[in-house]
N, C-alpha and C positions, 0 to 999 in steps of 0.2 A: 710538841708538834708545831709547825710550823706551816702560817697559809702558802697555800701552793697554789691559789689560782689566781694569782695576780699574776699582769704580763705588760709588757713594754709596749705602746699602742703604736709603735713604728712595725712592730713587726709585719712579716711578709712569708705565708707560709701556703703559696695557691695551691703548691699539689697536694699538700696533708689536706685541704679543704675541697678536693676537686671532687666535682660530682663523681660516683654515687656516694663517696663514703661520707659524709654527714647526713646521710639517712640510713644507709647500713648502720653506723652506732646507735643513731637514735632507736631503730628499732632492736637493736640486739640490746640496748642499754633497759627498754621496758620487758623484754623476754626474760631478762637478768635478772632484772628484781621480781619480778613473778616465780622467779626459780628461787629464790631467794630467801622469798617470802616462806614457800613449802620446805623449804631445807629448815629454816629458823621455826617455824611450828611444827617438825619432826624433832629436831635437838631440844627444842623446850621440852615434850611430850617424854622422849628418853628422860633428861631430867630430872623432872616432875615426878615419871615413874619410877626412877632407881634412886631418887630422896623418898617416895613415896613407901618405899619397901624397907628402907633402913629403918626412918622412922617406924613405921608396924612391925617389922623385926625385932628391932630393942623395946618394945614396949610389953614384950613376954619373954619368962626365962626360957631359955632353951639350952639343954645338956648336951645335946652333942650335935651342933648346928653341918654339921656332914653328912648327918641321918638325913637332916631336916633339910636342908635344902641342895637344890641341883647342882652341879660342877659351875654352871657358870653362876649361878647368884653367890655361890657359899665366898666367891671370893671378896666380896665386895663386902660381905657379914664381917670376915675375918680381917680383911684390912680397911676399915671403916673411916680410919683418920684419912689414908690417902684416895678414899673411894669421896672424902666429904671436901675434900681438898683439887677434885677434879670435876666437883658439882658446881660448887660455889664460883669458880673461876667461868664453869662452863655456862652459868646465869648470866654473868655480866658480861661476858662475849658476845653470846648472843643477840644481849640487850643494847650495848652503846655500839655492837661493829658495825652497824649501817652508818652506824650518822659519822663515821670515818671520811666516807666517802659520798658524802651529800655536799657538794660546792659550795651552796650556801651557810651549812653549819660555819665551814673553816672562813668564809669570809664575814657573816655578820660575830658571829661569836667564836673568837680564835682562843680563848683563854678554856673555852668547853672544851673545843677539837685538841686542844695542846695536851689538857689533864685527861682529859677521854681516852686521849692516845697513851700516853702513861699507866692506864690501868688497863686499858688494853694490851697492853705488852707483858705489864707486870701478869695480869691474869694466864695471858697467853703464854708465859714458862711456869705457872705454876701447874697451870691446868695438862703442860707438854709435859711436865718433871714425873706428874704423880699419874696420867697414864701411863710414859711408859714403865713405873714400877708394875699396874697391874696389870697390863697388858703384856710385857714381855717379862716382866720375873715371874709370871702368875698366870700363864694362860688357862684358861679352863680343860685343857685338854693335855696338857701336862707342855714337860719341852721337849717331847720327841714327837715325829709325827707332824701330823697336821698342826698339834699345839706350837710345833717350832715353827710353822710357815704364819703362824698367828702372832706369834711373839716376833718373828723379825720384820714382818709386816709394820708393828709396832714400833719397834727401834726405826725404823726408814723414818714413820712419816714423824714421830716426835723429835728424830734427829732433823728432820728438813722442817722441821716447825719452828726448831729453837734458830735453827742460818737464821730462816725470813725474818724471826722478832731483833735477831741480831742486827743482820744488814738495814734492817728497816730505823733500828734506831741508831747506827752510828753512822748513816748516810746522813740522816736529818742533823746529828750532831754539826756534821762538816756541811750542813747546808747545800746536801744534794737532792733537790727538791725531787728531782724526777725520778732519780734510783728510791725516794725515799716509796713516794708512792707506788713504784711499780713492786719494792720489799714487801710492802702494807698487803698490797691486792693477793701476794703471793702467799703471805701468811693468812689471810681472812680464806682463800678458797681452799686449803689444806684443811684448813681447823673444820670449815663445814664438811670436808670429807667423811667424815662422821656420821653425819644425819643422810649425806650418798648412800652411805654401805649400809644405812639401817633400811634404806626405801629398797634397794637393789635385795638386801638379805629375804626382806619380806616377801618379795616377788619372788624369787627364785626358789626358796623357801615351796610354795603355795602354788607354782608352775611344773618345778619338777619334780619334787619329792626327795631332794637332796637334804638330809641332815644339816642340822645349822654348825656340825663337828666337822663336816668339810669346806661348805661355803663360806663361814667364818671370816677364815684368813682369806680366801679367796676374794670376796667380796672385800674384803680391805684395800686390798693391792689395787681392784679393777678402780673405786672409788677414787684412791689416791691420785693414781694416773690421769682419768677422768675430769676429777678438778685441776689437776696441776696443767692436763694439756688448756681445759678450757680457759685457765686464768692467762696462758701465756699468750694462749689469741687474742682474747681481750688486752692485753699489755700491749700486743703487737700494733693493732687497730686504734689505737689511742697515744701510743707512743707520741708527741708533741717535737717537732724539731729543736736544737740547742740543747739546753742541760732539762729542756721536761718539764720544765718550773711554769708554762703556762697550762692551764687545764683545757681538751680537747674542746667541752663544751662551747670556750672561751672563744677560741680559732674557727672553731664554725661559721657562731655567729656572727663574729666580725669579717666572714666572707659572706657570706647572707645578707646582711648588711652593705657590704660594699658594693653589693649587684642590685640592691633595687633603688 
């Protein structure tokens, strides 16, 4: 990866800095990580839970793990390599994706942000590969039915997971700072889509009395869409004039500055 918040101190960009929007970002940017925050202590909790279960699963024999457990855990019993292969990716997403996008990371330590971002990606198609085996080879609910609106659920957002890690690293390759970052943001709010659909599952779950065999896939789709619109507003609201290579923060305050 590559610092992205370096900028040319000629530049001149009064309307991206025109009152109100450097205070719209600023407070959408502290709403964001407070959202951020609860989305990332919902996916650790997921986690934590479904390593939790594996581990006490395999630590007693069990004959016919079909009996023993529900349609949706048995799957995660029976495919355990790709269920351990979508944990482990899904820990260190969690762990290093904020500091992606923390300014200061990429400016004082660009050699962290660089390799950060490489295992961020690298995790981000393992962790996209080996859900969609168990989520759409393997839906709890079979593939007809609701099982199928749950398994193509799946194919969408892993197919749109693997564009973003895509575009996000072969922008930066060809040193398109700006597309790189707006790839990145695209890929980090898909991925937490996940811990969307598990808060939404819960509630709807607990409000209406709807089976989690329907809301399932449902609650996927709404997730999906949910983050993908709200990442593109944010892209939209922070977009930076020229190729994007300066960071919004940046342009703020150097009109902030240039007014008092």
């Amino acid at each position: 990866m590559t610092d992205i918040s370096a900028a040319p101190s000629s530049a001149k960009t009064p309307e991206f800095s025109a009152a109100p929007w450097p205070a719209v970002r600023k407070a959408l940017e502290i709403i964001g990580w407070l959202v951020v925050a609860v989305l990332l202590y919902t996916g650790l909790s997921s986690v934590f839970g479904r390593a939790d279960f594996l581990i006490t699963s395999f630590a007693q024999p069990i004959a016919d793990p079909r009996a023993t457990f529900n349609a949706f855990d048995v799957r995660y019993y029976e495919h355990f390599l790709a269920t351990w292969l979508h944990l482990g990716p899904a820990l260190l997403i969690f762990t290093i994706g904020p500091m992606q996008f923390i300014p200061a990371v990429r400016k004082k330590w660009i050699n962290l942000h660089r390799w950060s971002g490489r295992v961020f990606i690298a995790c981000g198609v393992i962790g996209a590969t080996s859900g969609f085996f168990i989520g759409a080879l393997y839906p709890f609910m079979g593939l007809e039915g609701q099982g199928f609106n749950q398994s193509m659920a799946t194919v969408v957002i892993a197919g749109y997971t693997l564009l973003c890690l895509y575009k996000a690293y072969s922008s930066i390759r060809r040193k398109q700072f700006g597309a790189h970052r707006e790839w990145m943001i695209r890929a980090w709010t898909i991925m937490l889509a996940i811990a969307t659909q598990r808060i939404m599952l819960g509630v709807l779950m607990s409000t209406t009395g709807v089976g989690i065999e329907i809301l399932f896939g449902m609650t996927f789709w709404m997730a999906g869409l949910l983050n993908v619109t709200i990442g593109e507003i944010w892209i939209s609201l922070t977009r930076t004039p020229g190729n994007g290579a300066r960071h919004w923060k940046y342009l703020d305050a150097k009109a902030a500055s240039n007014k008092e």
